[in-house]
C-alpha positions as CSV (number, residue, x, y, z in Angstrom):
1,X,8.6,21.1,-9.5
2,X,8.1,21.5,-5.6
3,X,8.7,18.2,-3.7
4,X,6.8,19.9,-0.2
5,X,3.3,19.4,-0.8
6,X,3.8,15.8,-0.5
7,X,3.8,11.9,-2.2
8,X,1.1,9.7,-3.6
9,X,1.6,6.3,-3.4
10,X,-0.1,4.1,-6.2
11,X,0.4,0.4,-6.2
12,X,-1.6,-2.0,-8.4
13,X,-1.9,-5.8,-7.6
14,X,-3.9,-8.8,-8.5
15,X,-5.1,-11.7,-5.8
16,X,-3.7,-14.7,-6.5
17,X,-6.0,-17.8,-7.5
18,X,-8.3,-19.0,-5.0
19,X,-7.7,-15.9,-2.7
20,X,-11.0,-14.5,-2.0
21,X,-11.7,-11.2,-2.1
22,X,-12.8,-10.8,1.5
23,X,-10.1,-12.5,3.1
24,X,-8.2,-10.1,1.5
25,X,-9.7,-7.1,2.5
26,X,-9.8,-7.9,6.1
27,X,-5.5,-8.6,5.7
28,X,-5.3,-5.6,4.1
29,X,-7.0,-3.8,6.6
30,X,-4.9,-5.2,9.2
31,X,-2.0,-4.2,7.4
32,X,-3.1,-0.6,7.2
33,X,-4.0,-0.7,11.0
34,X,-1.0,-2.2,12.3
35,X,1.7,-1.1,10.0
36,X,0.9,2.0,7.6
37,X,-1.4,4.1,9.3
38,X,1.9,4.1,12.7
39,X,4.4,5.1,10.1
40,X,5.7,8.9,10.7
41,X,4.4,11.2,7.7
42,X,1.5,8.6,7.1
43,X,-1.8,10.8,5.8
44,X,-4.1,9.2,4.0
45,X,-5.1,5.6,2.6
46,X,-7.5,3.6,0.6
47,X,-8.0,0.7,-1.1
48,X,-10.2,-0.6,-4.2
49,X,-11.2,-3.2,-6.1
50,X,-12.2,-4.3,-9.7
51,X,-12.4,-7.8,-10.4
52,X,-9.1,-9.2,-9.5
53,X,-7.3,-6.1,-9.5
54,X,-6.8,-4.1,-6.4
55,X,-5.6,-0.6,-6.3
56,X,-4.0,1.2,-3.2
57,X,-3.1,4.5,-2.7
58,X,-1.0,6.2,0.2
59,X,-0.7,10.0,0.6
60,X,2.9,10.2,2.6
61,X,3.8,14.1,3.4
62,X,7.3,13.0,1.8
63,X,9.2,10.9,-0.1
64,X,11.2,9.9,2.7
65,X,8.4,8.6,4.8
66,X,7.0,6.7,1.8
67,X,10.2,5.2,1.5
68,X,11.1,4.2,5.2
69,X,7.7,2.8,4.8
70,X,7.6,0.7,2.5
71,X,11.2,-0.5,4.2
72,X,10.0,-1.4,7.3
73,X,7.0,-3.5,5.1
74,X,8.5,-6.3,5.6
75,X,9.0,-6.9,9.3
76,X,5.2,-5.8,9.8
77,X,3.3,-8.9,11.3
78,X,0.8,-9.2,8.4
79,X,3.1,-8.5,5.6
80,X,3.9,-12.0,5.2
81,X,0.2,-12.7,4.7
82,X,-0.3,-9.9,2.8
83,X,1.9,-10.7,0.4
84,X,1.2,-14.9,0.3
85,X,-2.4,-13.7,-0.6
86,X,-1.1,-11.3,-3.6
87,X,0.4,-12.3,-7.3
88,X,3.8,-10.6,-6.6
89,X,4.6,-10.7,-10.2
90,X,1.5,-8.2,-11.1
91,X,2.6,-6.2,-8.2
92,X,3.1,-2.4,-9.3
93,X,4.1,0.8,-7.4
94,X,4.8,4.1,-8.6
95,X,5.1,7.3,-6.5
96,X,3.9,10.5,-7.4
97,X,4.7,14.0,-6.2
98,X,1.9,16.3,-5.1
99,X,1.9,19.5,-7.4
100,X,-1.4,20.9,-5.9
């Protein structure tokens, strides 16, 4: 299968107790502003919510940039909140290739 028409990024994660679902939606909007949205072959991203579980998803135009991404993540000045706010343990990601 073609690997040029791009990644989709899917990750899956539930708040951790006593995290509120606003507070989170405003860190992870600062994530996406500050961090995501800069990184090269960044296209597209949105978040949702059900409950407790939030779902994002990342359009990358490769896998490259998804990964130099997500390995920059950690120096990005809200990850650490980010990821104090989230139950690491139900934290899922899995990258899909664009066939069309």
């Amino acid at each position: 299968m073609a690997r040029d028409k791009g990644v989709v990024e899917i990750v899956t994660m539930d708040l951790k107790d006593g995290v509120s679902a606003e507070a989170f939606a405003v860190v992870d909007k600062t994530i996406e502003d500050q961090h995501v949205r800069k990184q090269p072959g960044f296209v597209s991203r949105e978040t949702g919510v059900s409950g407790n579980k939030w779902l994002v998803i990342v359009h990358w135009a490769s896998a490259d940039a998804a990964q130099a991404s997500m390995d920059t993540f950690a120096n990005a000045p809200a990850a650490a909140q980010f990821m104090g706010m989230i139950d690491a343990s139900s934290m899922m990601m899995t990258r899909f290739d664009v066939v069309r």
